[in-house]
C-alpha positions in Angstrom: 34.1 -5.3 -29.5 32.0 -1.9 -31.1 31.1 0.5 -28.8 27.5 -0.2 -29.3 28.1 -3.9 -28.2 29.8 -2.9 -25.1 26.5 -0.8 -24.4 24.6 -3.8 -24.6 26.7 -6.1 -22.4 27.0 -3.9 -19.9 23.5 -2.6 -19.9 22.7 -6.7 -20.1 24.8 -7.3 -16.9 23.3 -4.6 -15.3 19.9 -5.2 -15.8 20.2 -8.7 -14.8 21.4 -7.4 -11.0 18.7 -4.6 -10.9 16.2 -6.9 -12.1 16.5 -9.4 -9.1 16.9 -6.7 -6.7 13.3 -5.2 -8.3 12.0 -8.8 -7.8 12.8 -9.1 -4.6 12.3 -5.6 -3.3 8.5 -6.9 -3.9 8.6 -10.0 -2.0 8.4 -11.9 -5.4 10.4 -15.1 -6.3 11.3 -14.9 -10.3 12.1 -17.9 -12.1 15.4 -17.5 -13.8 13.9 -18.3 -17.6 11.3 -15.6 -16.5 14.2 -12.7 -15.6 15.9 -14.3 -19.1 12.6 -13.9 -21.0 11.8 -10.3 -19.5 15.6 -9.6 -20.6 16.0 -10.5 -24.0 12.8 -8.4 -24.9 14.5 -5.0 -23.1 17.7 -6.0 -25.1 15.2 -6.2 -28.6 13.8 -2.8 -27.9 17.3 -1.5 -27.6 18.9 -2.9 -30.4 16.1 -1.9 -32.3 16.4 1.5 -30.7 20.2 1.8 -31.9 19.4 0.6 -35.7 16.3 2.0 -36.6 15.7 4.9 -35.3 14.9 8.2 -37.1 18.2 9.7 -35.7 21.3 8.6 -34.1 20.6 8.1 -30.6 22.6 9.2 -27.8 23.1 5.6 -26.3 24.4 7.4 -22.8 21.3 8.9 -22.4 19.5 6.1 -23.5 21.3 4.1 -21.0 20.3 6.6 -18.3 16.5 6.5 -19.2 16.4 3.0 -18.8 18.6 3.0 -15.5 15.3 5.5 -14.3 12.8 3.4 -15.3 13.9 0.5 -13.2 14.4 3.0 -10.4 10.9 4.4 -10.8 9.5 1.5 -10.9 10.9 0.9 -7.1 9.6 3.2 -3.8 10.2 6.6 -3.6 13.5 6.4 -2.1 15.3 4.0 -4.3 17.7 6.2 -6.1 20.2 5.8 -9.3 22.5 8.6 -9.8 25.0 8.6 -13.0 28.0 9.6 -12.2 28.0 13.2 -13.4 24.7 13.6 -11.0 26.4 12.1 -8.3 29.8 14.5 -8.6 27.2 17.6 -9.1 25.1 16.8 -6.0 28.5 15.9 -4.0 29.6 19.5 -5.1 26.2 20.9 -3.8 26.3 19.7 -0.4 29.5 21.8 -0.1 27.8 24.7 -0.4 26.5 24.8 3.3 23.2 23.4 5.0 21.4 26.7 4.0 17.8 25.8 2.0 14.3 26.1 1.6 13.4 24.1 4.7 11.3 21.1 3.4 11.0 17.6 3.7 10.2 15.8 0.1 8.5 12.9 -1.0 7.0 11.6 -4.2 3.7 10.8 -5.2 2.5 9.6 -8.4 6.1 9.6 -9.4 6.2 13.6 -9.0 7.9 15.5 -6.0 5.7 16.1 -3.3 6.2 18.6 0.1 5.2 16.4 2.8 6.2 19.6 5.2 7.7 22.8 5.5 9.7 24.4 8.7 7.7 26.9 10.2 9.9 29.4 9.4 12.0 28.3 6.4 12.3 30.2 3.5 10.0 27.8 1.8 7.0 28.5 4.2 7.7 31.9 4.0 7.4 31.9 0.3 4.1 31.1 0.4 5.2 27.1 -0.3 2.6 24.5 1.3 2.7 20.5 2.4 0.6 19.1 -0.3 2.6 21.1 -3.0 4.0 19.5 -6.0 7.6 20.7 -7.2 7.3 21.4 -11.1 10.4 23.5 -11.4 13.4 25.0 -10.1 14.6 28.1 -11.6 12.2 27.1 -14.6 14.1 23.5 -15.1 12.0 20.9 -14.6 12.5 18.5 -12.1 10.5 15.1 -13.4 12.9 13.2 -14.4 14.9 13.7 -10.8 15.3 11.7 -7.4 14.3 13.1 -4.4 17.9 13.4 -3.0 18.8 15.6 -6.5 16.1 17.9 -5.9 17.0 18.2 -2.1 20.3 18.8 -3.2 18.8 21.9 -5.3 17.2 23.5 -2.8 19.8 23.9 -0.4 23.5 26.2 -1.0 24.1 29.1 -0.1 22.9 31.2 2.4 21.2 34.8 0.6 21.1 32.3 -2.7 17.5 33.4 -4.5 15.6 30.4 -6.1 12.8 30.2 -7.8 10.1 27.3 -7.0 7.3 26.4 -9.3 4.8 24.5 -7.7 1.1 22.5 -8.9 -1.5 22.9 -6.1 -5.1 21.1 -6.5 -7.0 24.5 -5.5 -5.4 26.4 -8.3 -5.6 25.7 -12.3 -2.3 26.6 -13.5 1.1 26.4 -11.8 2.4 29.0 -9.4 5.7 30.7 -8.8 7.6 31.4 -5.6 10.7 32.8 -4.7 12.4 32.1 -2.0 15.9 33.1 -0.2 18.0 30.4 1.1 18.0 30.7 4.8 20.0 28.4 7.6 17.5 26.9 10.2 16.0 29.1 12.5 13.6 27.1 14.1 14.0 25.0 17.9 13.0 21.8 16.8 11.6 20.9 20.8 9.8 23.2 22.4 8.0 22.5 25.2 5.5 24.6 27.8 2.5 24.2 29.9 -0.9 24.6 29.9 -4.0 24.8 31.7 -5.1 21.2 33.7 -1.6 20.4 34.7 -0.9 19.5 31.1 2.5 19.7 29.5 2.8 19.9 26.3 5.8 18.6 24.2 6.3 19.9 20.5 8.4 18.3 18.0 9.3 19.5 14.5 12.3 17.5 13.8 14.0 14.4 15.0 17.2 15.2 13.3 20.7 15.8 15.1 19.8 14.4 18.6 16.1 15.8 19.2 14.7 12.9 20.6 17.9 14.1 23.9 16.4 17.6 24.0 12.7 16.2 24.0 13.9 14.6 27.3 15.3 17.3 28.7 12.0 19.3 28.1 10.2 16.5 29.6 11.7 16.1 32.5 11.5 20.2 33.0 7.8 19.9 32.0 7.5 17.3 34.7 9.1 19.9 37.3 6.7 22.2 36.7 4.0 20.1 37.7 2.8 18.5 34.6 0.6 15.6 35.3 -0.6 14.6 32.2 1.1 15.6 28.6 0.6 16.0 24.7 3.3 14.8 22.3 2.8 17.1 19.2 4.3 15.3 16.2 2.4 17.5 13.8 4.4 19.1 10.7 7.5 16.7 12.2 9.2 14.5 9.1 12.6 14.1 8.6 15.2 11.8 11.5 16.2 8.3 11.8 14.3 5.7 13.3 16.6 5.6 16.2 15.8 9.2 17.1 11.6 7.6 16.6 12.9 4.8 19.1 14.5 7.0 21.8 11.5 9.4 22.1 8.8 6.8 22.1 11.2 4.9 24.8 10.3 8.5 27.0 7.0 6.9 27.4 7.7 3.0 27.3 9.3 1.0 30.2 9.4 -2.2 27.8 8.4 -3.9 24.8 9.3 -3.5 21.0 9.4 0.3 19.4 9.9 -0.9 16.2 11.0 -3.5 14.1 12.6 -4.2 10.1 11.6 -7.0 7.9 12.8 -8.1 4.5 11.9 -9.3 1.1 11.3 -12.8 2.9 9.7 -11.7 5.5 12.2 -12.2 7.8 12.8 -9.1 10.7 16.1 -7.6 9.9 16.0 -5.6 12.9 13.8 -5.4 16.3 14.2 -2.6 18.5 13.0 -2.6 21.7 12.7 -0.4 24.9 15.4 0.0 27.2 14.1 0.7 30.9 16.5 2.9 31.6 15.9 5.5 29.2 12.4 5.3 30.4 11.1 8.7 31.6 7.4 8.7 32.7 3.7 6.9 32.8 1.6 10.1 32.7 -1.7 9.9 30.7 -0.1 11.1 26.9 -2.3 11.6 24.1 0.0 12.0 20.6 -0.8 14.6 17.6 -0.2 13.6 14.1 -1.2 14.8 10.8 -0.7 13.8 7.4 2.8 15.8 7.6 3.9 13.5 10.1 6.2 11.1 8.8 9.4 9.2 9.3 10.8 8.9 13.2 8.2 10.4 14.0 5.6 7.6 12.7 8.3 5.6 14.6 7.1 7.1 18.0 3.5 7.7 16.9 3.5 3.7 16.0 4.8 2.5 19.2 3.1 4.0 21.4 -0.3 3.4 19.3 0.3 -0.2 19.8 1.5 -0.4 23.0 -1.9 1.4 24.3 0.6 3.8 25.7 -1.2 7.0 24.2 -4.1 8.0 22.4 -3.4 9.5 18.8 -5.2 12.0 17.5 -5.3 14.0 14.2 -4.9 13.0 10.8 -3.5 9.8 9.1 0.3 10.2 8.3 2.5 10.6 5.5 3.9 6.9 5.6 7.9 7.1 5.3 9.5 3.8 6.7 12.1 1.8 4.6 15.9 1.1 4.8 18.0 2.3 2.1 21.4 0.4 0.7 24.1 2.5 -1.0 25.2 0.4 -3.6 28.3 2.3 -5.1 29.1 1.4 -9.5 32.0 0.4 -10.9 31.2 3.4 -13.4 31.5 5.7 -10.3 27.5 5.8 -10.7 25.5 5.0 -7.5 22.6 2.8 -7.0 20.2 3.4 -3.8 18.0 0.5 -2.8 15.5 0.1 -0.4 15.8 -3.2 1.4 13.3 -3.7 4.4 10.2 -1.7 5.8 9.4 -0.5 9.3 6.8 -1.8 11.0 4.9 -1.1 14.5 5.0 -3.6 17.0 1.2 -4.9 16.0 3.1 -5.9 12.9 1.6 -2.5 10.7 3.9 -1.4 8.0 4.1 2.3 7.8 5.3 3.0 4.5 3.0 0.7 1.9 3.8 1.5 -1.4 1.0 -0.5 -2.9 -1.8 0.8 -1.3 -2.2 4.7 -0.5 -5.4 3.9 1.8 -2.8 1.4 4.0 0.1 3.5 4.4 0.9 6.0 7.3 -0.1 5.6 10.8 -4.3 6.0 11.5 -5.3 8.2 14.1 -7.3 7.0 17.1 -9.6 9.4 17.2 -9.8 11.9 14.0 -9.7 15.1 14.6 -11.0 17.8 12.5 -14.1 15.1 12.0 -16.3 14.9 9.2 -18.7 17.3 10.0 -15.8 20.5 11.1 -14.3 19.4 8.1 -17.0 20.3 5.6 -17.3 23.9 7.9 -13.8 24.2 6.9 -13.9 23.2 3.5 -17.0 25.7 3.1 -14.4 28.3 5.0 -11.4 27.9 2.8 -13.4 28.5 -0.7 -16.0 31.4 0.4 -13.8 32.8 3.3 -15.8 35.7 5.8 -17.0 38.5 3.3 -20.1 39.8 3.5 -20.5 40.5 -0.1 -20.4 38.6 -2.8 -19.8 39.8 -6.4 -21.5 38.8 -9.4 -19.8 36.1 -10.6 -19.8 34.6 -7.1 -18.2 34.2 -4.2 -14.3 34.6 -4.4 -12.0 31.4 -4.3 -9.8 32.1 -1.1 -7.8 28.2 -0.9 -4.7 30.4 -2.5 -4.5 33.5 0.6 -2.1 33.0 2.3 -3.7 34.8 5.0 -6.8 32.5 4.5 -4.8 29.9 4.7 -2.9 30.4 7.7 -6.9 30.8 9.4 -7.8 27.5 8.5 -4.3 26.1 9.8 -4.8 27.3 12.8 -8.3 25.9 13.0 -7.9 22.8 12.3 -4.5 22.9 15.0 -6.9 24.4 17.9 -9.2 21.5 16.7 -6.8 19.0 17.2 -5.2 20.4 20.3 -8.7 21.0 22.2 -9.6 17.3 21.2 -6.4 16.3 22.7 -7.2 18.3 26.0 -10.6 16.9 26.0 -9.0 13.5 26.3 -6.8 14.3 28.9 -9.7 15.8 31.4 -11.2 12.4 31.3 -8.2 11.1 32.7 -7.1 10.9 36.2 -3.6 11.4 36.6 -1.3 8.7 38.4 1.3 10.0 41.0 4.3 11.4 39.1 7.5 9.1 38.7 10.7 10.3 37.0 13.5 7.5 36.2 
């Protein structure tokens, strides 16, 4: 058989397994004669492709464009890595857990910053949530999974990369550079404030948070907390489990979570187990649109339980299972094959529908009316004079920047305190 006919039966063979997985993925049932039909007109274009066109085409990389299509036709976290990419990333993680200190997404099919650590070298750098990733060391990065482009922006610690970013308040695209930096940050901190209220802050549920958020509990509650605030803001990365175990803080009983499939069917249902139950104080829950992941886990749960009253902005909306599907080729094919849910049967991560995805706040928080003050903030800023082509735009100071952050935070926080001081406190129990 020609090399070019091997191509096609393989790519033939191939497609026919991604395509059904696609299918189903989307909850649709495909007639066989349909998939056939959809088939033979891919196979067309690539005979067609291999005969006619103006050069000799490279039929790897042709094979490889086609492989991302499918994939980008999928979620954000459906991966296919050849097997070059996957022996280069492999290599990568070697390097050391040094990095920028982001959590990634995709949006519109380009790589989004859903958050930064606090102290990352990313954040440091002058790198934002809401930031789209253009380049790395001035290679482009469209036509790369979220997992490569993790990969790239962690190594070695000291290592100098260079990010370019697209942000909506400025008209061209902006460089950064950045120093590779090995986590810093405590991702539970916890301390009291005024009222008796404890307040619990979470920036990662990776590597067993949600077992040091109940240690801080339990020391907030030996203080003399009474009531608390779960601050969830800026947190985006962990498993569900970790979402499970610190919403279970908070519940005695009932379902955290649960998974459901192509059919409908739930893969998974995960619910509270008493004795990792902590406390009934009066909790009120801060999210923003950096939230995402366990975190939307825990902010879910205790939404729909009436546990806690969330405030803030609407989340990110991260929540699907991922299959690692390794290739004969040595390529590797990551699929997502259920979505999260809440317990009142919300999805969190909706690819469909950008208005339906995340977790909604229960009361919002900047509201409409701070939020136009703010808006008005960010692009005029404080100065007194104004110079003659107008006022200058300010969206890009970082110092600026940092002001209206910590605006909107206080915002959120007073709201959450405002909450609380309507609410009389029940007589503390620790399990």
């Amino acid at each position: 058989m020609s090399h070019k006919g091997k191509v096609l039966v393989f790519l033939g063979s191939f497609l026919i397994a991604v395509y059904g997985l696609t299918a189903a993925f989307y909850g649709k049932v495909v007639a066989q004669d349909d998939a056939y039909r959809e088939l033979r007109v891919f196979m067309e274009v690539l005979d067609r492709i291999n005969d006619d066109y103006v050069e000799v085409p490279n039929m790897n990389a042709v094979q490889d464009g086609a492989m991302r299509g499918l994939i980008d036709a999928l979620d954000p976290y459906s991966t296919f890595l050849t097997r070059q990419q996957y022996e280069e990333l492999q290599k990568r993680k070697e390097n050391g857990k040094a990095g920028a200190g982001v959590v990634l997404s995709k949006r519109s099919n380009v790589v989004y910053v859903v958050s930064t650590d606090k102290d990352g070298a990313a954040a440091e750098a002058g790198i934002r949530p809401g930031d789209y990733l253009v380049a790395i060391n001035d290679k482009g990065v469209e036509n790369k999974s979220i997992m490569e482009v993790d990969s790239l922006l962690h190594g070695v610690p000291g290592t100098k990369v260079k990010l370019t970013v697209f942000r909506s308040s400025s008209p061209k695209p902006l460089d950064f550079e950045m120093i590779f930096k090995n986590p810093t940050s405590t991702p539970v901190v916890s301390r009291m404030l005024e009222g008796q209220v404890g307040l619990l802050d979470i920036s990662s549920l990776a590597d067993s948070s949600a077992e040091q958020a109940r240690i801080k509990l339990k020391n907030l509650i030996s203080k003399g907390a009474a009531k608390l605030i779960l601050d969830l803001r800026d947190c985006a990365d962990g498993n569900p489990s970790e979402g499970a175990d610190l919403a279970n803080l908070f519940l005695k009983s009932g379902t955290i979570y649960y998974s459901q499939n192509r059919q409908g069917e739930k893969v998974e249902v995960v619910d509270a187990v008493p004795s990792k139950h902590v406390t009934d104080m009066p909790l009120v829950v801060l999210i923003d649109s950096s939230t995402a992941a366990a975190a939307e886990i825990a902010a879910g749960a205790l939404k729909d339980s009436k546990r806690a009253t969330v405030v803030g902005e609407k989340s990110f909306g991260v929540g699907s299972a991922q299959k690692t599907i390794p290739m004969k080729s040595g390529a590797l094919l990551i699929l997502s094959i259920a979505k999260y849910y809440t317990p009142g049967g919300k999805v969190i991560q909706d690819d469909e529908s950008a208005t339906k995805t995340g977790i909604s706040p229960d009361v919002e928080a900047p509201n409409d009316d701070q939020r136009q003050v703010l808006a008005v903030e960010s692009y005029y800023g404080d100065r007194d004079t104004v110079g003659p082509e107008g006022a200058k735009d300010d969206r890009n100071d970082p110092v600026r920047y940092r002001e209206i952050q910590e605006k909107i935070e206080k915002i959120q926080l007073d709201k959450a305190l405002e909450i609380l001081a309507g609410v009389s406190a029940p007589a503390k129990k620790v399990a």
